[in-house]
C-alpha positions in Angstrom: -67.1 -83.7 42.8 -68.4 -80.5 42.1 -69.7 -78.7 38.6 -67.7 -75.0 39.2 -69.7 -73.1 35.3 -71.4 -73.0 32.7 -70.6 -71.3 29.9 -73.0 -71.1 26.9 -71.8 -70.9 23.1 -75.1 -70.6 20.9 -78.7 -70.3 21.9 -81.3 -70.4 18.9 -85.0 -70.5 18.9 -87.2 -70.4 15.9 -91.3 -70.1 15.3 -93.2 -71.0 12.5 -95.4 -68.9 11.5 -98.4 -71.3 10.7 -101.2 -71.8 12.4 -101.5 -75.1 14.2 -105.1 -77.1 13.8 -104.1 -78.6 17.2 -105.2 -78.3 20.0 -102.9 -79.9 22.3 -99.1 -78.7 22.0 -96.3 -81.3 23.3 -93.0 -79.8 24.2 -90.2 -82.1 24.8 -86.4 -81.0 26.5 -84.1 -83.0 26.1 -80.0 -82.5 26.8 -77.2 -84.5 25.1 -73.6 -84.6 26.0 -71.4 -84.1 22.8 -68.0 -84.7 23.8 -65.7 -84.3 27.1 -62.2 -83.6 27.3 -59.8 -82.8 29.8 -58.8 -79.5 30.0 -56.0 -77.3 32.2 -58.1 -74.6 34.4 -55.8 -71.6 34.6 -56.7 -70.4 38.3 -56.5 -73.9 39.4 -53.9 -76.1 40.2 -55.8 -79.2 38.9 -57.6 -80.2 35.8 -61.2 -80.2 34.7 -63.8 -82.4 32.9 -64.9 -80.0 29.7 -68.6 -81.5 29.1 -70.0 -80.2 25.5 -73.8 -80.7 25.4 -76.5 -79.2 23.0 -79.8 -78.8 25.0 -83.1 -79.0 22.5 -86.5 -78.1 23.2 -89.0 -79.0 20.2 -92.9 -78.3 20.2 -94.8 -80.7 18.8 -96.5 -80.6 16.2 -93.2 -79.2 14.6 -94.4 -75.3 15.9 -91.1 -74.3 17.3 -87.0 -75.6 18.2 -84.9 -74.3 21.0 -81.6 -74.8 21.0 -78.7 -73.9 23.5 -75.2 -75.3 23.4 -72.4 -75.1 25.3 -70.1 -76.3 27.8 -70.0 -77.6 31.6 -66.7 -77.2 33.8 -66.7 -80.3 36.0 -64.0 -81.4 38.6 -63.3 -84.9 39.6 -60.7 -86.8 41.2 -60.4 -89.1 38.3 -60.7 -87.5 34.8 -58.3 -89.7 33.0 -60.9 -92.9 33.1 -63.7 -90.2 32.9 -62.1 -89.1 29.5 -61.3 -93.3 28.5 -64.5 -94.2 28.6 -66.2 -91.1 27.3 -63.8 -92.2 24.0 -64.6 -96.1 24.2 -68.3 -95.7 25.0 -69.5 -92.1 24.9 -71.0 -92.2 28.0 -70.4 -90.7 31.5 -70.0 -92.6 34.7 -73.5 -92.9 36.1 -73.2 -90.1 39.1 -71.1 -87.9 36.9 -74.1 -87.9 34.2 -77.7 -87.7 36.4 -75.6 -84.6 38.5 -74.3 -83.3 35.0 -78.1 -83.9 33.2 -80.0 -82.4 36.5 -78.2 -79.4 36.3 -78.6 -78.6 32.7 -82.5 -79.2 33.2 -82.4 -76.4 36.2 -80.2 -74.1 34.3 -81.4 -74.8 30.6 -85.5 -75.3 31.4 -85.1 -71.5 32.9 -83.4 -69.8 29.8 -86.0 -71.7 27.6 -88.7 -70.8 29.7 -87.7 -67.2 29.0 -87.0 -67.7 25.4 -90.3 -69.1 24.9 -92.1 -66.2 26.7 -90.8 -64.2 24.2 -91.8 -66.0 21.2 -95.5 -66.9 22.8 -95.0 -70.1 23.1 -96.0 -72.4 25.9 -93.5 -72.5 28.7 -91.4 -75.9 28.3 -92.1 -77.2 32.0 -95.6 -77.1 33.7 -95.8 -73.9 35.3 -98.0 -73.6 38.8 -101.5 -73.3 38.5 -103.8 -71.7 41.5 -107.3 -73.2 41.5 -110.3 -71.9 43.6 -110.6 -74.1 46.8 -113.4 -76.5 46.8 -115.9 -76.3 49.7 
C-alpha cells in the first residue's frame, strides 16, 4: 500500500563553534519510528497508518546534530494488526518498515543535505565526484 505525505513538525540543526583537530568527519543518519496510530483521513473514505519518526543526523566527532521530526501518512488494507503489534512490539511489519525507512532516507537525506550546506558542514550522503580520466 501506498505512503500518500509527509508532513514535517520540527527541523533543528546546531554547529559548534570549535575547531575540530580531526581530520576525518563521520556523519551518521539514522531514522526512528516513534509511534503509529490509526487515524480517520477526512478526504478519504478509509483510514490511515499515522507513522511519527524523528530523523537524526550527528557529525562525529560531536561537530553538529540535525534533527527533523514528523509524521508519515500510510495506507494499508490492514491497520488494525499494523496498530496491535506496533503496541505489543514497537515494530512495523517488515515491508511496511524498509518502504517506510527508504522513503524517509530520500526525503530526509535531501532537507539535511540542504541544512548542512547552510551551516558548512559536509553533506550527509557522499555526493558525486568527477575525476580526470586516466590514459
Amino acid at each position: 500500500m501506498p505512503i500518500i505525505g509527509l508532513g514535517l513538525n520540527s527541523i533543528e540543526a546546531s554547529k559548534k563553534n570549535e575547531r575540530v583537530e580531526q581530520q576525518e568527519v563521520k556523519v551518521n543518519s539514522t531514522p526512528h519510528i516513534t509511534d503509529v496510530k490509526e487515524v480517520d483521513l477526512p478526504n478519504f473514505s478509509q483510514k490511515a497508518l499515522s507513522i511519527e519518526f524523528d530523523f537524526l543526523t550527528v557529525y562525529d566527532p560531536a561537530l553538529a546534530k540535525i534533527t527533523i521530526k514528523g509524521t508519515v501518512m500510510y495506507l494499508s488494507d490492514n491497520i488494525k494488526d499494523v496498530v496491535t503489534e506496533w503496541k505489543k512490539k514497537k515494530r512495523l511489519p517488515e515491508d511496511m518498515s524498509m518502504e517506510v525507512l527508504n522513503y524517509l532516507f530520500r526525503h530526509c537525506l535531501l532537507k539535511s543535505s540542504v541544512l548542512a550546506d547552510e551551516l558548512q558542514l559536509p553533506p550527509p550522503m557522499p555526493m558525486p565526484r568527477i575525476t580526470p580520466k586516466k590514459e
